[in-house]
C-alpha positions in Angstrom: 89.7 152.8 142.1 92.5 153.9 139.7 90.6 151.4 137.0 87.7 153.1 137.2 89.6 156.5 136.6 91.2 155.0 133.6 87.7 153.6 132.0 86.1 157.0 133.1 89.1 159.1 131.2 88.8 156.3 128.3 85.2 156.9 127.8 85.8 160.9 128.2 88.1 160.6 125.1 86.3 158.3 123.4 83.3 160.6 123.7 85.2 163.9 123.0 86.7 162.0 120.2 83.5 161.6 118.2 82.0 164.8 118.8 85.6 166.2 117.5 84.7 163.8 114.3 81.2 164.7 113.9 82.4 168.6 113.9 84.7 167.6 111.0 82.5 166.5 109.4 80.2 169.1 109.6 82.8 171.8 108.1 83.9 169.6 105.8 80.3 169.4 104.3 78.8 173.1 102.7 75.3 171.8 103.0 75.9 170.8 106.8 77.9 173.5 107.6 75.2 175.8 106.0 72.7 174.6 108.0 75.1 174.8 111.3 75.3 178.0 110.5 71.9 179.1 110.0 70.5 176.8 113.0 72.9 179.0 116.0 71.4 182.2 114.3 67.8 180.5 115.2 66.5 179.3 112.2 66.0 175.8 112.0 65.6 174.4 108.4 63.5 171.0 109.5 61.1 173.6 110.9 60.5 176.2 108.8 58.0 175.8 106.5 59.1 178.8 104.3 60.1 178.1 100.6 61.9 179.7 98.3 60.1 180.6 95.1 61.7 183.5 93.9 62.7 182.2 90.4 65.4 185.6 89.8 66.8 184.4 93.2 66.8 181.1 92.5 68.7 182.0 89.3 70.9 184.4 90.7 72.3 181.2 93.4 72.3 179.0 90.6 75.1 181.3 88.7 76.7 182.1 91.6 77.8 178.6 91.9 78.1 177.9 88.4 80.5 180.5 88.9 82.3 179.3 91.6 82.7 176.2 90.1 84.4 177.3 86.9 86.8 179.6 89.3 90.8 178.8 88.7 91.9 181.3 90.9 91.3 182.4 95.4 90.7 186.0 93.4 87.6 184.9 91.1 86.2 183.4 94.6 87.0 186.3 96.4 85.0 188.0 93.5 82.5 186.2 93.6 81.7 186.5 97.1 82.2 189.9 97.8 79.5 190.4 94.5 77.2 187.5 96.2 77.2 188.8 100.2 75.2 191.7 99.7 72.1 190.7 98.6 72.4 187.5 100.8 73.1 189.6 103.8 69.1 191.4 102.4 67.7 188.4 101.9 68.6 186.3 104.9 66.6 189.0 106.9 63.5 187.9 105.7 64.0 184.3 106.2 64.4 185.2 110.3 61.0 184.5 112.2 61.8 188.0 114.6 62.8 189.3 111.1 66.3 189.9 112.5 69.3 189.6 110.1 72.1 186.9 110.6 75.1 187.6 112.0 78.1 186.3 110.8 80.7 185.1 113.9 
């Protein structure tokens, strides 16, 4: 009895384990973690057929990272994403099927 305790702990670690791993490695990843994200506020991005062809949009997120990616300081990032929340905080509104916004947790 106390062997099958200790293979039934075992496999309750081993199992905790991995889903502690595949959580890390979730954060650790900005596309994953975005689309955690965005999947518990209910939109699913392998179902949603939407697209984004707003070219000033699409410009506007390509600068922001370009930004982002010549920052050298935590202040030009905190910049840089107090200037980008806004008009995501708009535009993720519309990307809801209830046409809810996201909350942020």
């Amino acid at each position: 009895m106390a062997l099958r305790s200790a293979q039934a702990e075992t496999s309750a670690a081993a199992d905790l384990s991995s889903l502690v791993n595949h959580a890390f490695k979730t954060l650790q990843n900005p596309v994953l973690r975005a689309e955690y994200i965005l999947r518990e506020q209910g939109i699913d991005l392998a179902e949603s057929e939407q697209t984004l062809e707003d070219p000033g949009l699409l410009m506007e997120i390509m600068e922001s990272r370009e930004a982002l990616d010549e920052a050298t300081s935590q202040e030009q990032v905190d910049v840089i994403v107090l200037e980008t929340q806004g008009p995501f905080n708009l535009r993720s509104c519309a990307l809801r099927p209830d046409g809810g916004c996201l909350q942020m947790r």
